[in-house]
C-alpha positions as CSV (number, residue, x, y, z in Angstrom):
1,X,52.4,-68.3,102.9
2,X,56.3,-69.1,102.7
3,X,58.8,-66.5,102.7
4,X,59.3,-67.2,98.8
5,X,56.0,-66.6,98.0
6,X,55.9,-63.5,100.2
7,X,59.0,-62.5,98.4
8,X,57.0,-63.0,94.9
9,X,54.2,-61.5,95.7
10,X,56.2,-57.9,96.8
11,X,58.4,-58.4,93.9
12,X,54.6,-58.6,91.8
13,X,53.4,-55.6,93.7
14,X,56.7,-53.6,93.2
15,X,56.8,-54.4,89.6
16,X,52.4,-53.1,89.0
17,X,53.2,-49.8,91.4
18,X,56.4,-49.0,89.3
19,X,54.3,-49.5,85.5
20,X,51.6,-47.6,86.8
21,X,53.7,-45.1,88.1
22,X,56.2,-44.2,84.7
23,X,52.9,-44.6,82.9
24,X,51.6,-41.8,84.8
25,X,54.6,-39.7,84.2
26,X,54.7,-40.7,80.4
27,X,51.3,-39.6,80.2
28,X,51.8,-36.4,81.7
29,X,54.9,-35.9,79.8
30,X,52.6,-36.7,76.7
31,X,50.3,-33.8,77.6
32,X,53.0,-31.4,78.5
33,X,54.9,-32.3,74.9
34,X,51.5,-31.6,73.3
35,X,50.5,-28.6,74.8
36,X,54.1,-26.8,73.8
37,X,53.4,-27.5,70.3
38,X,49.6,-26.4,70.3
39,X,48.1,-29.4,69.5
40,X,44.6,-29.6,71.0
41,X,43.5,-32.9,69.4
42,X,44.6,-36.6,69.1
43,X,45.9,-36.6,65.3
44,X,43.9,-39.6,63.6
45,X,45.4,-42.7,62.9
46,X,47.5,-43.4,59.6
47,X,46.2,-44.8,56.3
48,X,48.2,-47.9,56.1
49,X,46.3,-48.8,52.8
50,X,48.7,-48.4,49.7
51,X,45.7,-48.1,47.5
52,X,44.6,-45.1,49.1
53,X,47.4,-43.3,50.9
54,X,48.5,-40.2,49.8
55,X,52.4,-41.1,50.6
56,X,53.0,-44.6,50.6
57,X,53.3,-46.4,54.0
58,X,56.5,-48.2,53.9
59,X,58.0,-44.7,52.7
60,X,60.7,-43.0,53.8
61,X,59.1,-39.7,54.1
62,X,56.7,-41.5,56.6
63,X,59.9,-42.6,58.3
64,X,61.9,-39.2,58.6
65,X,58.5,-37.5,59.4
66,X,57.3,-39.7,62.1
67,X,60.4,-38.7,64.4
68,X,59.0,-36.3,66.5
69,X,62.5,-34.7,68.0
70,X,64.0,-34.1,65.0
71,X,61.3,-33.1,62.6
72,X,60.4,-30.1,65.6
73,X,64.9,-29.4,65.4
74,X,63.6,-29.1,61.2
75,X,60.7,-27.9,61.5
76,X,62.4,-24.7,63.6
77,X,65.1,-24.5,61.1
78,X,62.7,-24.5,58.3
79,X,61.0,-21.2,59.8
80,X,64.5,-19.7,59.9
81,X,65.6,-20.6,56.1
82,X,62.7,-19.2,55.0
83,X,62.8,-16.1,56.2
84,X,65.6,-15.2,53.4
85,X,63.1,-14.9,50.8
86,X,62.2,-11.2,50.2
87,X,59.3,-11.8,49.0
88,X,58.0,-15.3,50.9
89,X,58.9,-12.7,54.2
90,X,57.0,-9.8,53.1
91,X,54.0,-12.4,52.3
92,X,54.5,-13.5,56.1
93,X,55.3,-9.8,58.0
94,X,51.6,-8.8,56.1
95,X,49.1,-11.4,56.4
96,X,50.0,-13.8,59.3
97,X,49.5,-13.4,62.8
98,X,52.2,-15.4,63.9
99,X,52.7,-12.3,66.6
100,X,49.9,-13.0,68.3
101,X,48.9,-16.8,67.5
102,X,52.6,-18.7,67.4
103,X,50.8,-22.0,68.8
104,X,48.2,-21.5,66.5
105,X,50.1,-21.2,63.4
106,X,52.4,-24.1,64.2
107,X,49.5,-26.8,64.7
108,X,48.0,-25.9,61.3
109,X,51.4,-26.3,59.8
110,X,52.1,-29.3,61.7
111,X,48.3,-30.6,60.6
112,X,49.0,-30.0,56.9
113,X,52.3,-31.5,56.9
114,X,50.6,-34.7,59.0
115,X,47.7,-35.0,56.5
116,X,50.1,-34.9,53.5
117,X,52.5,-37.5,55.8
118,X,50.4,-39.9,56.7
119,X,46.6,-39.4,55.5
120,X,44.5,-40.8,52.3
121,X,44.7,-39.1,48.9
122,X,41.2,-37.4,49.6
123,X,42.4,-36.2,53.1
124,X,45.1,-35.0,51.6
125,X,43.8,-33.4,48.4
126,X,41.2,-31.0,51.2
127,X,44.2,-29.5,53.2
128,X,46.3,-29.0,50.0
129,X,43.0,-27.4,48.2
130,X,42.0,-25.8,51.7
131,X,46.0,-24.4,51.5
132,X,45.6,-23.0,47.9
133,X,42.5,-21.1,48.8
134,X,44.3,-19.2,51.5
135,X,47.3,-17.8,49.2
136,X,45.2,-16.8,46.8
137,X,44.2,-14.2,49.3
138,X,47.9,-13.5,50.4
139,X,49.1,-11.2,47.8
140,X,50.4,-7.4,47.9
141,X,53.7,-5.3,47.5
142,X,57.0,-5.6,49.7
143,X,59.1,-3.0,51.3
144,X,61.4,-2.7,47.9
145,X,58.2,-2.3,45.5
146,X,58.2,-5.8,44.2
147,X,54.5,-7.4,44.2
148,X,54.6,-10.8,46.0
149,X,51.9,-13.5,46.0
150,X,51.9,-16.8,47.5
151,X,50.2,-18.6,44.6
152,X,53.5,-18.3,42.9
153,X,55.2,-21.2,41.9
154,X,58.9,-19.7,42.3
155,X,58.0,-19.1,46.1
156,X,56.3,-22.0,46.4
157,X,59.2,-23.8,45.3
158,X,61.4,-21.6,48.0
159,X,59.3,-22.3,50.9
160,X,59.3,-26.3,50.0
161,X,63.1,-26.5,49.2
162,X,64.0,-24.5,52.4
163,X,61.5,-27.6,54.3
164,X,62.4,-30.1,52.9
165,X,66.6,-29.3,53.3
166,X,65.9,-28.9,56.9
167,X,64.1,-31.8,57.9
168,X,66.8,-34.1,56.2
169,X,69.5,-31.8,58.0
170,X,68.0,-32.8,61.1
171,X,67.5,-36.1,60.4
172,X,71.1,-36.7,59.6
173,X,72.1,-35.5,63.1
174,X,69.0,-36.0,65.1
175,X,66.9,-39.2,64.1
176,X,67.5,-42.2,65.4
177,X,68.2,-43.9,62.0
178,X,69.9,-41.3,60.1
179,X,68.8,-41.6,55.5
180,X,71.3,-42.9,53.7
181,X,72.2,-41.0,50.7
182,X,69.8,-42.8,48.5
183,X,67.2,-42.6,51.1
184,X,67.9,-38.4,50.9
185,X,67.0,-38.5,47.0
186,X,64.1,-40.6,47.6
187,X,62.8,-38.1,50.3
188,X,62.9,-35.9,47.6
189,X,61.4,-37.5,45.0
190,X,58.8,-38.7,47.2
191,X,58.0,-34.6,48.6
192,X,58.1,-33.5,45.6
193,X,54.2,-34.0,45.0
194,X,53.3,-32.1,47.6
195,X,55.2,-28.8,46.6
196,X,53.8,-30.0,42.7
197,X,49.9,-30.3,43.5
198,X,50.4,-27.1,45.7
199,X,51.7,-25.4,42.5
200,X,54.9,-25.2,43.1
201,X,57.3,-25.9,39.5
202,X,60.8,-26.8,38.9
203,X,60.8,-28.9,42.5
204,X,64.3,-30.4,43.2
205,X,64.0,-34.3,43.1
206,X,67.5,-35.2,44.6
207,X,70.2,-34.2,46.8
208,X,72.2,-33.1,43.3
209,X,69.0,-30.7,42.6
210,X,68.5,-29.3,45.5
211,X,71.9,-27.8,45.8
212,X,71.7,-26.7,42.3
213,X,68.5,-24.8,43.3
214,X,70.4,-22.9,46.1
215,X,73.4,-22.0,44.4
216,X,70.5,-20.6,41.6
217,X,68.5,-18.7,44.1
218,X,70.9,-17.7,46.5
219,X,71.7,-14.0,45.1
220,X,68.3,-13.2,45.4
221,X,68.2,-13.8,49.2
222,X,68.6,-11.5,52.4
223,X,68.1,-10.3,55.6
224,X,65.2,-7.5,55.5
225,X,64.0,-5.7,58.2
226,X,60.4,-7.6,58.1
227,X,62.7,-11.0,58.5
228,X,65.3,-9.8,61.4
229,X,61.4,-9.0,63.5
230,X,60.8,-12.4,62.0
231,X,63.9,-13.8,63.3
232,X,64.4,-12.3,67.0
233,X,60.5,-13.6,67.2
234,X,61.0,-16.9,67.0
235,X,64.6,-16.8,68.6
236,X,63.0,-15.5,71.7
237,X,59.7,-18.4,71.6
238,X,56.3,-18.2,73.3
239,X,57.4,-20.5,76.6
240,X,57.4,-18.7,79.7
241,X,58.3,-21.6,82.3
242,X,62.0,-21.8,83.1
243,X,61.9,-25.6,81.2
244,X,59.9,-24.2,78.7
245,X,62.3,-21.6,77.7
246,X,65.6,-23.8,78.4
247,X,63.7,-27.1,76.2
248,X,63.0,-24.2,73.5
249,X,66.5,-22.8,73.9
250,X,68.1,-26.3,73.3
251,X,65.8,-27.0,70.3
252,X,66.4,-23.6,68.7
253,X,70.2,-24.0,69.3
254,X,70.0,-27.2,67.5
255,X,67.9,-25.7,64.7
256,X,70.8,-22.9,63.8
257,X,73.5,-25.7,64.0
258,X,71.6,-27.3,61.0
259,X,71.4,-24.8,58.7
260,X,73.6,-23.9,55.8
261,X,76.9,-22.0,56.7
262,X,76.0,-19.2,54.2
263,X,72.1,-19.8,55.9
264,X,73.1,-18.8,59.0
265,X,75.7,-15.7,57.9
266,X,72.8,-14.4,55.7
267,X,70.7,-15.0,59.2
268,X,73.3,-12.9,60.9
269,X,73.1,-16.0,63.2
270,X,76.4,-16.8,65.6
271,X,77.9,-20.0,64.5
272,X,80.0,-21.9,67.0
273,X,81.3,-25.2,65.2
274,X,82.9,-26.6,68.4
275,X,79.9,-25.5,71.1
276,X,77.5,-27.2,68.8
277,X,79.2,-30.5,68.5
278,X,80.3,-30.9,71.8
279,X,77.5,-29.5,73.8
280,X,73.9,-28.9,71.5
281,X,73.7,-31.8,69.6
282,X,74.7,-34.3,72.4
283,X,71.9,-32.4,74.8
284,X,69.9,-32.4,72.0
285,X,70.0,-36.3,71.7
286,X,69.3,-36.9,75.1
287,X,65.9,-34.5,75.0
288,X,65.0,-36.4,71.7
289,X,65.3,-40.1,73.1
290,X,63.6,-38.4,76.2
291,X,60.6,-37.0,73.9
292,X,60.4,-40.3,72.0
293,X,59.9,-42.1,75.5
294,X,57.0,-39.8,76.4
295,X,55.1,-40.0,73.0
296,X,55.3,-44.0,72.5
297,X,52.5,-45.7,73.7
298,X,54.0,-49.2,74.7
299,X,53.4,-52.2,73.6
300,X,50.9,-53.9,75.1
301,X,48.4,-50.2,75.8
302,X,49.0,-49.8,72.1
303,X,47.4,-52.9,71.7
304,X,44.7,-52.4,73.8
305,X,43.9,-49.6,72.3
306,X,43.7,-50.7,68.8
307,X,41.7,-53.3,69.5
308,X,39.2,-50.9,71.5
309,X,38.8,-49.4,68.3
């Protein structure tokens, strides 16, 4: 053998060690991703069928949702936003055990929301019906006498507006191909069936109603006691690793940086303009492209796989 084809043959040996070896640390970066977010099974494949998808494929809801970094930066925000609500807080502080089962609670959120995302009409129609039996169980009376239940269509509404406004907050400043301003109104329009054939009524549609909504709703909003527990809860996080804590740290700093100004004073939340431009939302970038290298499956293994299947 020549000293070319020696030099070929390393070259071919170098270039298998190296693939095997940043597959090996993508897949354990997979499983360690997972694992922080709870999720104990593959989630199925997506309905790419327009006859029978519950949101249609080429959507842009499928688009915004299927960004990983920036719908967890939304999804954090969301839990935040929604604390305001008197009443969609009491519902929370007296029938959830988001105390004791934070993992829990986030992979049946993230499972609904996936289902709805990406599944068929009948997949989706179970979790949404599954979803509805659950509040009508979730009823009872808040700290100022009011009686709550989650079957009701006003806090329905509340708890989809306050979603909805944070993933597209997030995906303005997070994803890695930010909506255009029509693509925000058809996210909305497109959402709006979930919040609808969960019960919710009066669902904003575009970016026009949406706002509308919060300058409606607004007064009725603030910081209880149940919330601030709320609040300092899921400030702290469940992660007790040092990278745990400072991956959770950078993603909840991101998640205040995208909320409403008034959001975050009614949050009693410090708000730094200037340390979240020049130092959260680049870090946050960087863990985002770093996340989306760990979760996709390249080319050719995706391949493989499908055709395994």
């Amino acid at each position: 053998m020549d000293a070319r084809s020696q030099i070929a043959e390393a070259r071919a040996v170098g270039q298998a060690v190296t693939h095997f070896g940043v597959e090996a640390v993508r897949g354990q970066a997979l499983v360690q991703v997972r694992r922080s977010l709870g999720m104990t099974e593959n989630p199925p494949p997506p309905c790419l069928d327009p006859a029978v998808a519950y949101i249609a494929p080429d959507s842009v809801v499928r688009r915004i949702h299927g960004d990983l970094p920036s719908m967890l930066i939304g999804g954090l925000s969301a839990l935040l936003f929604q604390m305001l609500h008197p009443l969609a807080m009491a519902g929370v502080a007296q029938h959830s055990n988001y105390r004791h089962d934070p993992l829990g609670r986030l992979e049946r959120t993230a499972t609904f929301l996936g289902t709805t995302t990406f599944g068929t009409r009948s997949e989706a129609a179970a979790v949404i019906d599954r979803v509805r039996r659950v509040h009508t169980r979730v009823n009872g009376t808040a700290s100022d006498g009011r009686r709550y239940s989650a079957s009701d269509p006003d806090l329905l509404t509340w708890v989809h507006a306050a979603e909805v406004s944070s993933f597209l907050a997030a995906a303005r400043v997070y994803a890695p191909v930010r909506p255009t301003v029509s693509d925000e109104d058809d996210y909305l329009d497109q959402m709006a069936k979930v919040a609808l054939d969960l019960g919710a009524v009066d669902v904003p549609r575009s970016s026009s109603a949406l706002a509308e909504y919060f300058a409606e709703v607004r007064p009725r909003l603030r910081l209880t006691p149940e919330a601030r527990t709320a609040r300092n809860f899921v400030l702290r996080g469940v992660g007790r690793w040092p990278h745990e804590l400072a991956t959770y740290g950078l993603l909840m700093s991101a998640a205040q940086g995208i909320l409403p100004t008034w959001a975050r004073r009614q949050l009693h939340l410090l708000a730094v303009p200037a340390g979240d431009r020049l130092a959260v939302r680049p870090s946050a970038r960087l863990l985002g492209t770093a996340f989306r290298w760990a979760i996709t499956q390249p080319a050719e293994t995706a391949g493989a796989t499908g055709a395994a299947s």
